[in-house]
N, C-alpha and C positions, 0 to 999 in steps of 0.2 A: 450480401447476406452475411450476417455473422454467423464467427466460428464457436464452439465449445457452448451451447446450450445446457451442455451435462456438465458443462463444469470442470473440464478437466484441464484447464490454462490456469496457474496461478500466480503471485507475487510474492513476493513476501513483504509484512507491513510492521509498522508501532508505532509511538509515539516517541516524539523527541523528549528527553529530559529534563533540557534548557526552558524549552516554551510551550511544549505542551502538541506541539504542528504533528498530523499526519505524517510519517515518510517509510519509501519503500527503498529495499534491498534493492541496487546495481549491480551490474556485470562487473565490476570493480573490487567488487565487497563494500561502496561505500553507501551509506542513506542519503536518498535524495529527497525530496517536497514533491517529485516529477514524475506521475503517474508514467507518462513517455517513455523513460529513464530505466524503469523499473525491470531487473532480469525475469525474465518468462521461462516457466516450466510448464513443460507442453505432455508432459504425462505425471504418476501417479509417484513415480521412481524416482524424476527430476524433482519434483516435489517435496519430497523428501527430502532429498540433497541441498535443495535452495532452506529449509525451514532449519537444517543443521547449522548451514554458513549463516544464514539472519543469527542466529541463538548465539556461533561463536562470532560474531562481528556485535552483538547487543550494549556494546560498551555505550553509553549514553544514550539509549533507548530503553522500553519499558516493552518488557513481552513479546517479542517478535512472534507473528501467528501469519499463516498463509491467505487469501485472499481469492476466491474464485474469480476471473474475470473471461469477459468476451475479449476477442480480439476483430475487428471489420477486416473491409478487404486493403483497405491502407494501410493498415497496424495500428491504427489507434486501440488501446486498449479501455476496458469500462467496466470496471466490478458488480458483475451480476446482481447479490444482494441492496438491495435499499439503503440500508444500515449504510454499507460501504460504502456507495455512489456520494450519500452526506457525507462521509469523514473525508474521502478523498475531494468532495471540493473546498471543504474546508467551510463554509458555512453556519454552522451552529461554531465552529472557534471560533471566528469571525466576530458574530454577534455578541459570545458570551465574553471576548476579549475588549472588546468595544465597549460594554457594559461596566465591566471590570478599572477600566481606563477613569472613563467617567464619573463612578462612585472614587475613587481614590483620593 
């Protein structure tokens, strides 16, 4: 059964600079592509504290903003919103990158 129906697991997310890709804030401080990867704040506090470090690590990203996600009972984790679940598979970049390629 999944966890956090309310919402209260998040990531921190933005876009890359370079090429435009999805990526989330690490335990590291670094941006990954790697939903996996991503450090989890498991309340409203850490939350917080995770959205400050995305803001001071934002160097080559655009906006860092938090992300609501479920966690299963493996850890896979899975961005509640719709919106999200597209960005993070990458999908519409995909296509509109592939299109972009194409016309050039």
């Amino acid at each position: 059964m999944a966890k956090n129906l309310s919402g209260e697991l998040h990531v921190a997310s933005a876009n890359r600079l370079g090429d435009g890709l999805v990526v989330f804030l690490d335990d590291a401080g670094q941006w990954t592509t790697r939903l996996d990867r991503a450090a989890l704040a498991r309340d409203e506090r850490a939350a917080e504290i995770l959205l400050q470090r995305a803001q001071a690590e934002a160097f080559g990203v655009v906006d860092p903003f938090l992300v609501a996600v479920t966690e299963s009972e493996d850890g896979t984790l899975e961005p509640l919103s719709l919106r999200e679940k597209i960005r993070a598979s990458g999908l519409t970049f995909a296509a509109i990158a592939g299109e972009a390629v194409r016309y050039a």
